[in-house]
C-alpha positions in Angstrom: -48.7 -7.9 12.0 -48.2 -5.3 14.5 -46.3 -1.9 14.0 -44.0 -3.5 16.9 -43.2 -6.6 14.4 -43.2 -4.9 11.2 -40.5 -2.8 12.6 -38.3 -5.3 14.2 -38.5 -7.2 11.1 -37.6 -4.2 9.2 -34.8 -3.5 11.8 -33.5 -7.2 11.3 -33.5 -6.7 7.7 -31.5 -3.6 7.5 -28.8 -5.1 9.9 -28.4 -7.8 7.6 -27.7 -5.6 4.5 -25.6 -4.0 6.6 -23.6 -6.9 7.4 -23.8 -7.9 4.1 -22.2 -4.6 2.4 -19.4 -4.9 5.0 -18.3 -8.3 4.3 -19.1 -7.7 0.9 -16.5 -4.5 0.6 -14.0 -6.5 3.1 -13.7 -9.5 0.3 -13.7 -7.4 -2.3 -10.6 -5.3 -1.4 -8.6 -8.4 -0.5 -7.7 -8.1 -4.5 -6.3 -4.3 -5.1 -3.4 -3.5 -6.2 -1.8 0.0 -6.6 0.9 -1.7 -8.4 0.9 -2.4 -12.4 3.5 -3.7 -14.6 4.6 -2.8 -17.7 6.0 -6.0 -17.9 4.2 -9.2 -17.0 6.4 -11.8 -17.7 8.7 -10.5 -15.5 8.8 -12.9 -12.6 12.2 -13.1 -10.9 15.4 -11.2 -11.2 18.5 -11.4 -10.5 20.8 -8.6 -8.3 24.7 -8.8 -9.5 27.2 -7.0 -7.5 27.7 -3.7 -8.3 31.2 -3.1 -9.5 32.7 -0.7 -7.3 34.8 2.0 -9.0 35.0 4.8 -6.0 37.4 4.8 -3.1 34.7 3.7 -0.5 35.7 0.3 0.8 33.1 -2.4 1.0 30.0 0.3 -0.6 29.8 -2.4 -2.8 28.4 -4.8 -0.7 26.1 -2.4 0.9 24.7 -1.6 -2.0 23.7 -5.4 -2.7 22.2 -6.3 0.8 19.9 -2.7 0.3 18.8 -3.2 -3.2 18.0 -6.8 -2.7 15.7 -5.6 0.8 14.3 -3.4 -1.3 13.0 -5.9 -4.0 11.9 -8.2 -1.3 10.1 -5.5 0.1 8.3 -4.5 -3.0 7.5 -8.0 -3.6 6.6 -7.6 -7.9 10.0 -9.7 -8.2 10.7 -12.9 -6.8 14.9 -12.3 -5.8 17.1 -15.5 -7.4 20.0 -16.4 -7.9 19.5 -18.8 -11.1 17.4 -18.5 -14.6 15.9 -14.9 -14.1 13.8 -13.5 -16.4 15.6 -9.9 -15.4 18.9 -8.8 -14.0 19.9 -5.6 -12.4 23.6 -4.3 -12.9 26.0 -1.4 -12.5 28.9 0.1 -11.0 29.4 2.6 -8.5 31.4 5.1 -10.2 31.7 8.2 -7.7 31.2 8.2 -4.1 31.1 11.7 -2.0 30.8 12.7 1.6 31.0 16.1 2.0 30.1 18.4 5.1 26.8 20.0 4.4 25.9 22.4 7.0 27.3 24.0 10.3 25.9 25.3 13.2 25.9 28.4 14.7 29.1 27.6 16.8 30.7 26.6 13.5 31.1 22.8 13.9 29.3 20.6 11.4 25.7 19.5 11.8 25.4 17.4 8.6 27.1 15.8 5.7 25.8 14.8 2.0 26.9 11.7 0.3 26.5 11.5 -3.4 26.5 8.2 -5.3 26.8 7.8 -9.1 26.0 5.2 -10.7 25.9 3.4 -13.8 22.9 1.1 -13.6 21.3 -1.3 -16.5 18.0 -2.9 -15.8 17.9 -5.8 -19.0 14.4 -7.8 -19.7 16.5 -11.1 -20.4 13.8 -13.2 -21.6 13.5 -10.5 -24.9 16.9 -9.7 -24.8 16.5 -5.8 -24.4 17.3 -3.5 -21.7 14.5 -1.5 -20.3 16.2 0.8 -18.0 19.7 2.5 -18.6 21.4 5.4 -16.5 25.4 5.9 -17.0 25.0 8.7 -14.6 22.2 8.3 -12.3 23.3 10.8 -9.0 21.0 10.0 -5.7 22.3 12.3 -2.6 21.1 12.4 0.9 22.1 14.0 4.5 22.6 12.6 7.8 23.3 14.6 11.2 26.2 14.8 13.6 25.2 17.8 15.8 22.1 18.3 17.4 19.7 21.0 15.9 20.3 19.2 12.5 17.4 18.8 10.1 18.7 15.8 8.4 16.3 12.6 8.5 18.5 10.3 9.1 20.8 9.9 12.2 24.0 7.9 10.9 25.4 7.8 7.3 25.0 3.4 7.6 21.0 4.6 7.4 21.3 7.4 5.0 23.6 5.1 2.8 20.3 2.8 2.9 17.9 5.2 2.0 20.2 6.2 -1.0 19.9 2.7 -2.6 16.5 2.5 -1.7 15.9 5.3 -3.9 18.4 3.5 -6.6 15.3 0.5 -6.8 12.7 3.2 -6.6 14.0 5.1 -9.8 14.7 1.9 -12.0 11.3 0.6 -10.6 9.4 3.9 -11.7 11.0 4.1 -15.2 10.5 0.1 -15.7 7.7 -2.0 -13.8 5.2 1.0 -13.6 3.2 1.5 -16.4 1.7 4.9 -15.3 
């Protein structure tokens, strides 16, 4: 063999590892989760409508479509509406919308709301619950003058991030085995 085959042949051979190691790592993250659960029988839940105990008209409802996206989204929890193996339940006990911040012509640039809530997260299959907060309080800002730092542009979208962080907090202190 020539120097001229010996390194084709050597060339060919290293492409091939090559090729190799990148399918190989391609498959073999297909399988990786950054999720773990403290509870592996935990299959499907159930989302009840929040009771609605604050002056806000219709929050209730709100809170349902949002919380149930949410679980969708996260995907650890199949969403049903019969036989769950969990259920997620509470009430709405305060709601708040109060002008945060002004601008420097003294008109309003933002507004808080502030949600308590009363929220039980109960494993029904052993009968316990897992997660309990009588007074859970999630806040959040949205703008209605420019210059505002607020993320979020209406209170509709600020109200949504508010019970996505609802999920996220009975998530955290439930499914997640950290």
């Amino acid at each position: 063999m020539t120097r001229i085959q010996v390194f084709f042949a050597y060339s060919n051979m290293v492409k091939k590892f090559i090729l190799f190691s990148l399918i190989f790592s391609l498959f073999s993250g297909c399988y990786y989760s950054v999720y773990s659960n403290a509870y592996p029988h935990l299959k499907t839940i159930q989302m009840d409508t929040f009771e609605n105990r604050s002056a806000e008209f219709a929050i209730e409802d709100k809170a349902l479509a949002d919380i149930s996206l949410a679980i969708r989204n996260d995907g650890r929890l199949k969403l049903v509406t019969a036989n769950p193996d969990c259920v997620i339940e509470g009430k709405i006990i305060s709601f708040e919308e109060k002008i945060y911040s002004y601008n420097a012509a003294n008109q309003v640039q933002d507004y808080q709301i502030s949600i308590v809530f009363d929220i039980i997260f109960t494993d029904l299959s052993q009968n316990e619950d897992i997660f309990k907060n009588s007074a859970l309080r999630v806040s959040e800002y949205y703008k209605v003058a420019d210059g505002s730092t607020a993320r979020f542009e209406t209170k509709d979208e600020a109200l949504g991030e508010i019970f996505k962080k609802v999920f996220q907090q009975v998530v955290k202190n439930t499914l997640e085995a950290w």
